[in-house]
N, C-alpha and C positions, 0 to 999 in steps of 0.2 A: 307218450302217455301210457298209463296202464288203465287196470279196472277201477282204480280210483276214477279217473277222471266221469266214467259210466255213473260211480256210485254220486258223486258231487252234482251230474246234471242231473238226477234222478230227484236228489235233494231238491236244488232249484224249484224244478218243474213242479214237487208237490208244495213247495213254499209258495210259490205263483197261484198254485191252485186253491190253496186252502181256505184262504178267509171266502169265496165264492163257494167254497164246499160245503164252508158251515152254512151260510143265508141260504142255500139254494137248493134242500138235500131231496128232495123232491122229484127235481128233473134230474140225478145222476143217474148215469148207467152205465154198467160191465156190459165185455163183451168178451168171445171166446170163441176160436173154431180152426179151423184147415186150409192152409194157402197151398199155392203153388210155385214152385221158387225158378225165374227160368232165367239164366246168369249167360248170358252170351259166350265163346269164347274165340278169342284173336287170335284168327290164321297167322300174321303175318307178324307175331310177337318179335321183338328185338331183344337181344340180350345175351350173356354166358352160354344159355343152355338152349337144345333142340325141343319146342313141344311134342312129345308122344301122342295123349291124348290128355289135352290141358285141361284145367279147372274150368267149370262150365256142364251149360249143359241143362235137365230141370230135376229137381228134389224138393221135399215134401218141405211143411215146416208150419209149427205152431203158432197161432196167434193169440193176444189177449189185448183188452185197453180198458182203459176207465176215460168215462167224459164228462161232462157239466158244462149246465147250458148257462150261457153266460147272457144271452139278449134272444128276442122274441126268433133269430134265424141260428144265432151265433151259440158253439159251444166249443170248450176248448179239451183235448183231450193229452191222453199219453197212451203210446201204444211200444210192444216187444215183439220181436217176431224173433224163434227160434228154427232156424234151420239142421233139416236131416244133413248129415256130409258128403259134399264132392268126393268122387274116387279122383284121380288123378295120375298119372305116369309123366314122367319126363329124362330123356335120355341127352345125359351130359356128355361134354367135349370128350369127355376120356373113355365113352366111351359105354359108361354103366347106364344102367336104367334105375330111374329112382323112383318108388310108390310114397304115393300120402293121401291123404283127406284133409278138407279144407270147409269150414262152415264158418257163419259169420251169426253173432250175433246183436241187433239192431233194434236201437231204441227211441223211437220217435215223440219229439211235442209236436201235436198237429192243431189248427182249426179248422173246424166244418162250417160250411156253409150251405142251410138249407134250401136249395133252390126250389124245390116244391116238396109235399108230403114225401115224393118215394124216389128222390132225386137230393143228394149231398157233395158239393166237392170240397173234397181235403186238402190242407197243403200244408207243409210244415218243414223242419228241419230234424235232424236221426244225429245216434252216436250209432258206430259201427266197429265192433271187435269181432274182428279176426282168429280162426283159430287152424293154425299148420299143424297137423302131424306124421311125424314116418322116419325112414331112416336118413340121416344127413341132413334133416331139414334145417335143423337150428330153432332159434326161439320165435315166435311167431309173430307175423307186423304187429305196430305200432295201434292202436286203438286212431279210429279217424272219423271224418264227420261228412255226413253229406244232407242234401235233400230232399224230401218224398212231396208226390202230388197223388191224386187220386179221386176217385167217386167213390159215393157208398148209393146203395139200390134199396132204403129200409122199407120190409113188407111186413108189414104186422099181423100175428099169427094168432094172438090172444092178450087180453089187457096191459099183461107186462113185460110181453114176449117177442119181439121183431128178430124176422130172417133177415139177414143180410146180404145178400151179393157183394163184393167188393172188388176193389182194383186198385194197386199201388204200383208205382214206379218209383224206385229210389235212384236217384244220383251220387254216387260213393267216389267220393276224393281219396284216389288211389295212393298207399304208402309206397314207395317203393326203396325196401331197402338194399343196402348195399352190399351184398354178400349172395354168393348163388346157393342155389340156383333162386334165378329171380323169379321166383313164380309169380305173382301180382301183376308183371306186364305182360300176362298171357289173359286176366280176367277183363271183362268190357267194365266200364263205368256203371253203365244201366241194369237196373236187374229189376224185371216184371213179376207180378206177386199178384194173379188172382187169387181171391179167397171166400170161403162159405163163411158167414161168422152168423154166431146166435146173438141177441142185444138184450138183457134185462135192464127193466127200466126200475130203479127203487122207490 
């Protein structure tokens, strides 16, 4: 799949959302802020190539969502998270050492539920594009799909204004293509994502 696929669930998710968008405009709200992106990486990779020092590790990465409250606990949102890029090294059979950078970018439907005022768990489902670049890499995986869970922490700062604390775990269903170097069986499945995020209410 490519960025089509990104662009069509994108569609989806605001078709889903909308007729709720229009009855409800009231309780919608943005949000915006600064995660932390911290991506495991697998000692004991299998494959073609040697890890130098694999993909992994923690870098920055921007967040945004829109949501709308669909029932007195219940709201349903969309979130994007853009990550700063892995460095990366990896030293193949023959010999070379190959550089790249690797970032991925992650698009989630989530719903919240409000367990109390300053207490929400999230849980949803992401698309996840991949992006390799460097010498010898080749074209970059295949666009994939995984899971996210998480809490939000909303503390309200002024009438239309909430801090958020936040916390995501994604579960990314790893491509692994066929061709080396195989980097993707050097990255962990899990990738932890605290984050500061601001929340305007409209």
């Amino acid at each position: 799949m490519t960025r089509n696929a990104v662009a069509r669930f994108s569609v989806v998710v605001v078709a889903l959302m909308w007729p709720t968008l229009i009855r409800a405009q009231a309780v919608v709200d943005g949000g915006f802020g600064v995660a932390v992106v911290r991506a495991p990486t697998l000692d004991d990779a299998p494959g073609p190539s040697l890890p130098a020092s694999g993909i992994g590790g923690t870098t920055v990465a921007g967040m945004a969502g829109v949501s709308v409250q669909v029932g007195r606990r219940i709201s349903l949102g969309a979130e994007i998270m853009l990550e700063r890029s892995f460095d990366f090294s990896e030293r193949a059979l023959i010999g070379a050492t190959i550089h790249g950078t690797f970032r991925e970018t992650i698009i989630a439907g989530v719903v919240r539920y409000e367990v109390a005022p300053t207490l929400q768990l999230v849980g949803g489902m992401s698309v996840i594009t991949p992006q390799l670049n460097g010498d010898f890499i080749g074209p970059s995986p295949e666009t994939t799909f995984g899971a996210v869970a998480g809490v939000d922490a909303p503390l309200s700062i002024a009438p239309h204004l909430t801090f958020v604390p936040a916390f995501r775990i994604h579960l990314i269903r790893r491509t692994d293509p066929d061709r080396p170097p195989n980097i993707l069986k050097q990255v962990g499945s899990l990738v932890f994502v605290p984050a500061l995020l601001f929340r305007v209410t409209f």
